[in-house]
C-alpha positions in Angstrom: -45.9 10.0 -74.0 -42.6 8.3 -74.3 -39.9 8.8 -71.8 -42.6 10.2 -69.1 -41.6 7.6 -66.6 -38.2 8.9 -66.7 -38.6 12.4 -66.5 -41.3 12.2 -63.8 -39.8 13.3 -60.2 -38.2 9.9 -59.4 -38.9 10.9 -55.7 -42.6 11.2 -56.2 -43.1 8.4 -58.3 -41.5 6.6 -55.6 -44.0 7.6 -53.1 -47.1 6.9 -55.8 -45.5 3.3 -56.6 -45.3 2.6 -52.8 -48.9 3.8 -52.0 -50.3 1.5 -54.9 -47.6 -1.6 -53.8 -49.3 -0.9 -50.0 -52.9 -1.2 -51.6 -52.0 -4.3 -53.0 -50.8 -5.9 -50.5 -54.3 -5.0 -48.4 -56.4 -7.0 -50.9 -56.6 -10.7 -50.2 -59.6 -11.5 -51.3 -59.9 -15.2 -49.0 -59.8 -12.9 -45.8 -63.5 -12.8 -45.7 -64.4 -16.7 -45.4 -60.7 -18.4 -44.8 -61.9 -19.3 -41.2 -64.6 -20.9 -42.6 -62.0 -22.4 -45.3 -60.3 -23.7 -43.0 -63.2 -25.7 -41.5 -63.9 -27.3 -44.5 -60.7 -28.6 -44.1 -60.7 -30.2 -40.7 -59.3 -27.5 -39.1 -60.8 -27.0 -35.4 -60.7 -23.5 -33.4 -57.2 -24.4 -31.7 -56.0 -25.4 -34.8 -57.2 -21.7 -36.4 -55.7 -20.2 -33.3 -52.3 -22.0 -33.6 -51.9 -21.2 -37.0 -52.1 -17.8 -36.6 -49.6 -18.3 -33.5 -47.4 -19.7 -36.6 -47.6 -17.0 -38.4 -46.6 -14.7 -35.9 -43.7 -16.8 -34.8 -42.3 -16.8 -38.0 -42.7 -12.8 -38.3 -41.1 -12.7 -34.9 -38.3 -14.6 -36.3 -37.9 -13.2 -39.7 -38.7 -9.5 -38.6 -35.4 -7.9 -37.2 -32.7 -10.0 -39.6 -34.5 -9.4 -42.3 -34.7 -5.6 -41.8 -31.0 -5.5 -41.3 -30.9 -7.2 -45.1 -32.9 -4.6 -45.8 -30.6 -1.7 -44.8 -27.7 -3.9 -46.5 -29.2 -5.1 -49.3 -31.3 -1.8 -50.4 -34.8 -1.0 -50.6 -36.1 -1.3 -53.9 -34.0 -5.1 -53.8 -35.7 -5.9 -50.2 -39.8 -4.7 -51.7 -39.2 -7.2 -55.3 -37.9 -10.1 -52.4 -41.5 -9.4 -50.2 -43.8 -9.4 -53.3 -41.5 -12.4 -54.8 -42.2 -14.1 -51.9 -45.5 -13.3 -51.3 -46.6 -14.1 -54.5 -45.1 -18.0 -53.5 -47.0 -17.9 -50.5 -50.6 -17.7 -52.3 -49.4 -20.2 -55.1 -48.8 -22.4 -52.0 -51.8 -21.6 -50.1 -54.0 -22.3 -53.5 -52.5 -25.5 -54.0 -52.4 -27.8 -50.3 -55.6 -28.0 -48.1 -54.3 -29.5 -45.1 -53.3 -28.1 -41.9 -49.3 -28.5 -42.5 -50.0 -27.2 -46.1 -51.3 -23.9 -44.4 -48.8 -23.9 -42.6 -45.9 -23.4 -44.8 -47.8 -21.3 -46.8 -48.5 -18.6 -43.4 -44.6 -19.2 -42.7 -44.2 -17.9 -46.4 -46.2 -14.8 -46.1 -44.3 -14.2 -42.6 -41.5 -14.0 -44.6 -42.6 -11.5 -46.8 -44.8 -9.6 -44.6 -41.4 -9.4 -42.3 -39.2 -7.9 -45.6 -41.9 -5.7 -46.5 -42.0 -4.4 -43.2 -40.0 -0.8 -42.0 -39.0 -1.2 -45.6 -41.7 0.2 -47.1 -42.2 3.2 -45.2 -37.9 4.0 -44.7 -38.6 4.3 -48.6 -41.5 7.2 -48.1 -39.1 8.9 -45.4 -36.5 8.8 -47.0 -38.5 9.8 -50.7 -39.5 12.5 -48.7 -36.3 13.7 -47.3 -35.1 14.0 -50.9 -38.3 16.4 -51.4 -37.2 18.3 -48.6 -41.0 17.6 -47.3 -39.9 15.1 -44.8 -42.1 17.4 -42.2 -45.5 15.5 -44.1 -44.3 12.0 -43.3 -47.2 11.2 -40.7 -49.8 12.9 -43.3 -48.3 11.0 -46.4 -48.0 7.7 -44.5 -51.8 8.2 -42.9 -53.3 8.4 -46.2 -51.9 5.8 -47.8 -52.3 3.7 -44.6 -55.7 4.9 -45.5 -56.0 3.5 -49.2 -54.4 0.3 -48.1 -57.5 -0.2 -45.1 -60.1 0.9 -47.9 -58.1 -1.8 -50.3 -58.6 -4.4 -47.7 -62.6 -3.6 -47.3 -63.0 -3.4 -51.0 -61.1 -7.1 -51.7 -62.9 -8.3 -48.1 -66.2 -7.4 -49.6 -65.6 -8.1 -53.5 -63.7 -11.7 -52.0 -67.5 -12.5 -49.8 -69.7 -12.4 -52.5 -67.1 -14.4 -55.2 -67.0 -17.2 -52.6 -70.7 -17.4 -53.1 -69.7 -18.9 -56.8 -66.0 -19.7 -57.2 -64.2 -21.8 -55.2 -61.9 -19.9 -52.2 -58.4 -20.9 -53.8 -59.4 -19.0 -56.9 -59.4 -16.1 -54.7 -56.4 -17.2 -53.7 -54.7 -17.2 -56.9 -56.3 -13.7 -57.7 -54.3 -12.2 -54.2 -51.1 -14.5 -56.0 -51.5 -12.3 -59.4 -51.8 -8.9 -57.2 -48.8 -9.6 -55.4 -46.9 -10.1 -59.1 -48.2 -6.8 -60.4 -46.3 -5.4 -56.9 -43.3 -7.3 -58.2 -43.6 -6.0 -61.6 -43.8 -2.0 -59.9 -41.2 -2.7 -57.7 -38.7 -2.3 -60.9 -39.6 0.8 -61.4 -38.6 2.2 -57.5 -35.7 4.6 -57.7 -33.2 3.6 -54.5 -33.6 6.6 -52.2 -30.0 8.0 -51.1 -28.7 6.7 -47.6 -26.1 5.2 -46.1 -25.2 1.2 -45.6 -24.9 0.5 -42.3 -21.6 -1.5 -41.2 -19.6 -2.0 -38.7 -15.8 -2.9 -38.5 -16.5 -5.6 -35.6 -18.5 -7.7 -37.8 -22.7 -8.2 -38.1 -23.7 -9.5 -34.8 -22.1 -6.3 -33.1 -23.7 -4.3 -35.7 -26.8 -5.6 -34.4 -25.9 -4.8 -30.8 -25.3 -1.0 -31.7 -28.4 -0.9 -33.0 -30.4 -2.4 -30.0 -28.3 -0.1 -27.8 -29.3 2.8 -30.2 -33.1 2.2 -29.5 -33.2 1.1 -26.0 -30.6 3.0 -24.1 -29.0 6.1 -26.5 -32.3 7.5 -28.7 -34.2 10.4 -27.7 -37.9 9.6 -28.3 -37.8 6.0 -30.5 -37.3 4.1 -27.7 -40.4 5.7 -26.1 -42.2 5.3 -29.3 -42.0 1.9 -30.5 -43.1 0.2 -27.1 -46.4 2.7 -27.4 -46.5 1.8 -30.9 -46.5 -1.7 -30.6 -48.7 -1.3 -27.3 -51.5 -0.2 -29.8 -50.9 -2.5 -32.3 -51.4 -5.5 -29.7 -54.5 -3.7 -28.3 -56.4 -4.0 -32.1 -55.0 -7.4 -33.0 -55.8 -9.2 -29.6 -59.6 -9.1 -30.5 -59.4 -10.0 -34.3 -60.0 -13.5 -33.9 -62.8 -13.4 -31.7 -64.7 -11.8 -34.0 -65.9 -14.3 -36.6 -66.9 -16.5 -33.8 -68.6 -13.3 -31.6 -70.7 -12.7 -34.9 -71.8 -16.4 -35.0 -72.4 -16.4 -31.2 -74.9 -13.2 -31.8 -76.5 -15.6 -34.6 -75.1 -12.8 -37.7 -75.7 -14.1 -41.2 -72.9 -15.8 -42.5 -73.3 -13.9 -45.9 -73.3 -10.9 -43.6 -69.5 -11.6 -42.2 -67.7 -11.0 -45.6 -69.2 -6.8 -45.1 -68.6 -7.2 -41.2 -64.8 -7.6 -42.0 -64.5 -5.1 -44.6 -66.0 -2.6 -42.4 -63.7 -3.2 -40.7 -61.3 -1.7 -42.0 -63.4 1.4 -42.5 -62.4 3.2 -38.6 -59.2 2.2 -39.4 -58.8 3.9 -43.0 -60.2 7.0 -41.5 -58.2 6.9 -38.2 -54.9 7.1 -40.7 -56.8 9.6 -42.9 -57.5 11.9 -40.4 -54.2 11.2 -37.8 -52.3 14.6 -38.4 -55.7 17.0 -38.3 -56.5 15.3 -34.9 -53.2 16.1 -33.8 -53.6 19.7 -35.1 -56.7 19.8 -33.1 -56.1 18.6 -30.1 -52.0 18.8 -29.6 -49.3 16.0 -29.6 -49.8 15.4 -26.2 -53.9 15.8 -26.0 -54.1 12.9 -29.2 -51.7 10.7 -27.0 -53.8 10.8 -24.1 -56.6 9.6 -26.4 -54.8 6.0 -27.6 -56.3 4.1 -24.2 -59.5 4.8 -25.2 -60.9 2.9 -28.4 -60.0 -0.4 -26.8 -61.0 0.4 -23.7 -64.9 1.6 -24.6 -64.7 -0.6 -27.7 -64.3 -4.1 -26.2 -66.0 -3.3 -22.8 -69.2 -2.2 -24.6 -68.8 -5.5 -27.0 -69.1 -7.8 -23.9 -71.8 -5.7 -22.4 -74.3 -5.2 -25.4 -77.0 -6.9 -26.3 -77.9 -9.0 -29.2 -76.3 -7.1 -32.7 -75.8 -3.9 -31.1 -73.0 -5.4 -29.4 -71.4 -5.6 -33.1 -70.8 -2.2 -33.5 -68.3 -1.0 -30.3 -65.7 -2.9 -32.0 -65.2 -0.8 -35.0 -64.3 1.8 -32.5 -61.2 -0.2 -31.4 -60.0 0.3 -35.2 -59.9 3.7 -35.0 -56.9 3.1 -33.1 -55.3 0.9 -35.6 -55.3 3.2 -38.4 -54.3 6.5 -35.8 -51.4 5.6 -34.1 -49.0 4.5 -37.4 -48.8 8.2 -38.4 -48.7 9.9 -35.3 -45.7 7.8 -33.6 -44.1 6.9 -36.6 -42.8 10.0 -37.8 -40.6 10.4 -34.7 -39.4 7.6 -35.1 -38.4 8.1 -38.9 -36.8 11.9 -37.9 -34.8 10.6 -35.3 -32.9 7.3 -36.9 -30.5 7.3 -39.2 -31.1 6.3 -42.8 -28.9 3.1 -42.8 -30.8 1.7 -39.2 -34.0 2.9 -40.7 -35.3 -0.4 -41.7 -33.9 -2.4 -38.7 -35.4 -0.1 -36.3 -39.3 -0.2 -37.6 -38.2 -3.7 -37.7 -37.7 -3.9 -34.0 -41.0 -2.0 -33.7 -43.1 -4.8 -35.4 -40.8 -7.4 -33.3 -42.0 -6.1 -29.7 -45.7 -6.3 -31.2 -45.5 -9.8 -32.9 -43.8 -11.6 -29.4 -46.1 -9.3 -27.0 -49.0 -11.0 -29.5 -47.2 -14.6 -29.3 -47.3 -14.0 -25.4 -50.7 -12.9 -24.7 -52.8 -14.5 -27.6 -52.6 -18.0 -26.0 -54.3 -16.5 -22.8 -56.7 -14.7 -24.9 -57.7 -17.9 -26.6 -58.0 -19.9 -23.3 -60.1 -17.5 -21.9 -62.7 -17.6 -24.7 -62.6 -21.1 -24.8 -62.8 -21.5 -20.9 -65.3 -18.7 -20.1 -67.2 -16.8 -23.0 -66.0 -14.5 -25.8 -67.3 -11.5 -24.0 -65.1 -12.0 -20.8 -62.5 -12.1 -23.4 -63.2 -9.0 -24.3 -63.0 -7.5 -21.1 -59.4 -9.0 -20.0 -57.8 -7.4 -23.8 -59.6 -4.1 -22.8 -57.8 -4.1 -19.4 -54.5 -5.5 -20.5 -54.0 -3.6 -23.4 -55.1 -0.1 -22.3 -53.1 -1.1 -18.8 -50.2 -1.7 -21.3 -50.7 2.1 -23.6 -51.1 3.8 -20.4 -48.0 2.6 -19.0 -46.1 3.8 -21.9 -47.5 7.1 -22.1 -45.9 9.2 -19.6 -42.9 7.5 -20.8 -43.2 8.5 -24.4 -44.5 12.3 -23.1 -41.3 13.0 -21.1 -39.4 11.9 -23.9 -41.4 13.8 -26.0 -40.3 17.0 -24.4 -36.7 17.0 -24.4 -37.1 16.2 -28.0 -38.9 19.1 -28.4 -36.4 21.0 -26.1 -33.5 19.5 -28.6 -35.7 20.3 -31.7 -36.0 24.0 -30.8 -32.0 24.6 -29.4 -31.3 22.6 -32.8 -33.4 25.6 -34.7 -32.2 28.2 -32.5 -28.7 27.7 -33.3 -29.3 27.3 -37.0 -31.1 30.8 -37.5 -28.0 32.5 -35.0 -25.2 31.2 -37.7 -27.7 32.4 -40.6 -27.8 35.8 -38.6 -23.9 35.7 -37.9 -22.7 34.8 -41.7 -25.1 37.7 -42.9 
């Protein structure tokens, strides 16, 4: 019917164009055999490792600068940049099969992955906020953190069984014409209302404010993003080990293209199901939980024998998909709309240089020892790391919560007084 998109709630639409932009971005269909890809192409195990150092570098770099572009430039102008960009990055890995070809192209989808990131989900909040229903931020974000794992399984699994007959930059090029469809959405985003952030002293100060903001002035994000990005490092650490863990145990190599879309299973329904947990069990009894999928996940990997050792880590992903939602919504309540994108930004920074940090060691000990003793150091340092930040994040928690309620008290007495 003509003229629907226009009178359709521009708010909702926004959040429906977002969720199927998110899904898009899940399904790269290489991500099932690129390790093996890049063997083809005389890529060793360091060289796999360092690339992905690379790309994590280059996130690192990109992330906070260009989430400050991001709360200058405007959403809906920052999302068309990522899928503009990342659509470059698969025409680029399609084309060169050499080490320094990968590389520009994992530089490339850094970039992106670093505009697209705080970006995307400032837009939800802020979508949201202009609902009035910015209370179902962590349920809204956890299901479509949801689609975008189930995305990821589907293209890892549909990806696996098309290498079997087309070559792996075809796949490539299909991810390339995904990302352009995300472009072609993006148009269609309405800009959410907020405010530019500036400051009269010039960018770099601007900058400083915001830092000073997170780490020193904020009630509960600078308790949350260190957590956040605790569990992020605690899922990512083992990712790497895993195609070589499944050859170790002698898996089927037609079998690895279902292993990693099952992969993204735990972590669909840990999204999915974040805000009834929390109903269930309280905010503090679902943060007490966080240590524990890499903690039983990875120790029973290295203990296990033979294929049941496969199945402990789709426990750690449980944590993946869980903690987005749950910390992420404080985080969203308590920053202002025009810092909105440079503080998730920050976020993903302390995860991508905690990663650039302890990846290295990771590898070494895998290469020096045996993937299983791996294993067992991520389990101890990342759930050493989450536990650390938990009481942290819980006695911020409650003078939030105190603020919160003298915030609601007051409201409801000048209601009372003007009646």
């Amino acid at each position: 019917m003509p003229g629907t998109v226009h009178t359709q709630n521009p708010w909702q639409r926004n959040i429906v164009l977002l969720t199927i932009i998110k899904i898009n971005f899940s399904m790269i269909f290489a991500i099932a055999v690129i390790a093996s890809y890049w063997k083809e192409h005389g890529l060793s195990l360091f060289d796999i490792f360092l690339l992905q150092a690379i790309f994590s570098f280059s996130v690192v770099l990109f992330e906070i600068p260009t989430g400050y572009i991001g709360d200058r430039l405007g959403r809906k102008r920052t999302i068309l940049l990522a899928a503009a960009i990342n659509v470059v990055g698969w025409i680029i890995y399609s084309s060169f099969r050499f080490f320094w070809g990968f590389v520009a192209a994992e530089i490339t989808l850094g970039l992106s992955l670093a505009f697209l990131s705080g970006t995307d989900s400032a837009v939800i909040f802020e979508s949201l906020k202009e609902l009035k229903r910015q209370g179902d931020y962590s349920k809204v974000l956890g299901r479509i953190n949801g689609l975008f794992h189930l995305g990821a399984a589907f293209s890892s699994i549909t990806g696996g069984i098309c290498a079997m007959f087309f070559p792996v930059w075809w796949l490539m090029l299909a991810t390339g014409s995904i990302a352009l469809a995300s472009f072609s959405l993006a148009f269609f985003i309405t800009e959410p209302t907020y405010e530019v952030y500036k400051h009269h002293r010039g960018t770099v100060y601007g900058f400083y404010k915001i830092f000073r903001y997170v780490f020193l002035r904020s009630k509960i994000v600078r308790a949350a993003l260190p957590l956040l990005a605790a569990c992020s490092l605690a899922t990512m650490l083992g990712v790497w080990l895993y195609q070589p863990f499944w050859t170790a145990r002698e898996v089927p190599i037609w079998l690895f293209g279902i292993l990693w879309a099952c992969l993204f299973i735990p972590s669909g329904l840990g999204s999915h199901f974040a805000h009834k947990a929390e109903n269930i069990l309280g905010r503090r009894g679902i943060i007490f939980m966080l240590p524990l999928p890499p903690l039983i996940g990875y120790v029973l990997a290295g203990i296990l024998p033979g294929y049941w050792a496969l199945i402990p880590i789709y426990f750690v992903n449980i944590l993946y998909g869980l903690a987005p939602p749950l910390l992420g919504k404080y985080i969203q309540e308590e920053t202002f709309s025009d810092k909105r994108a440079t503080v998730m930004s920050i976020g993903s920074f302390l995860f991508r240089i905690s990663y650039c940090l302890l990846a290295p060691l990771v590898g070494f000990i895998a290469n020096r020892l045996r993937i299983e003793t791996a294993f067992f150091a991520i389990a101890g340092i990342s759930s050493l790391l989450i536990i650390i930040f938990i009481p942290f994040f819980l006695e911020k928690l409650k003078l939030w919560e105190a603020a919160h309620s003298e915030s609601a008290r007051m409201i409801g007495k000048n209601k009372v007084t003007k009646q």
